[in-house]
C-alpha positions, 0 to 999 in steps of 0.5 A: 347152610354152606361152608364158608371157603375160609372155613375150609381153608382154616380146618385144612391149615390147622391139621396141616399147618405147613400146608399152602391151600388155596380154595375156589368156589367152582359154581359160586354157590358156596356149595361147590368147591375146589381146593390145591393143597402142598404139604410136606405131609403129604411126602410118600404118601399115596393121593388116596392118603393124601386126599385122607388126610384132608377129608379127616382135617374136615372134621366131618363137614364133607358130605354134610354141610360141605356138598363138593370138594374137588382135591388136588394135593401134592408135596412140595417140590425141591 
């Protein structure tokens, strides 16, 4: 069963709850999905660490039960 977009969006929140995110179902398939995040969090961190980050907010789900997410993340600017 595919992961719900405010499933994901609530998982990224709670691990990073200063974060904006917003979620966009690329093929309207609940299946593939591409999400913008901007925290503070991730504030000199390299993408790779930022993308990280997401992935452990996921719990687990991608690759499982969430088969596609494309990530854009960045900290917020001043």
């Amino acid at each position: 069963m595919p992961m719900n977009a405010r499933d994901i969006e609530q998982l990224i929140k709670d691990a990073l709850p200063d974060a904006t995110v917003v979620i966009e179902d690329l093929a309207g398939d609940g299946d593939h999905y591409a999400a913008r995040i901007v925290s503070a969090s991730f504030r000199g961190k390299s993408r790779v660490q930022q993308h990280q980050m997401v992935y452990a907010a996921l719990k687990g789900n991608m690759g499982g039960v969430l088969h596609a997410l494309a990530l854009q993340t960045s900290a917020p600017t001043e």
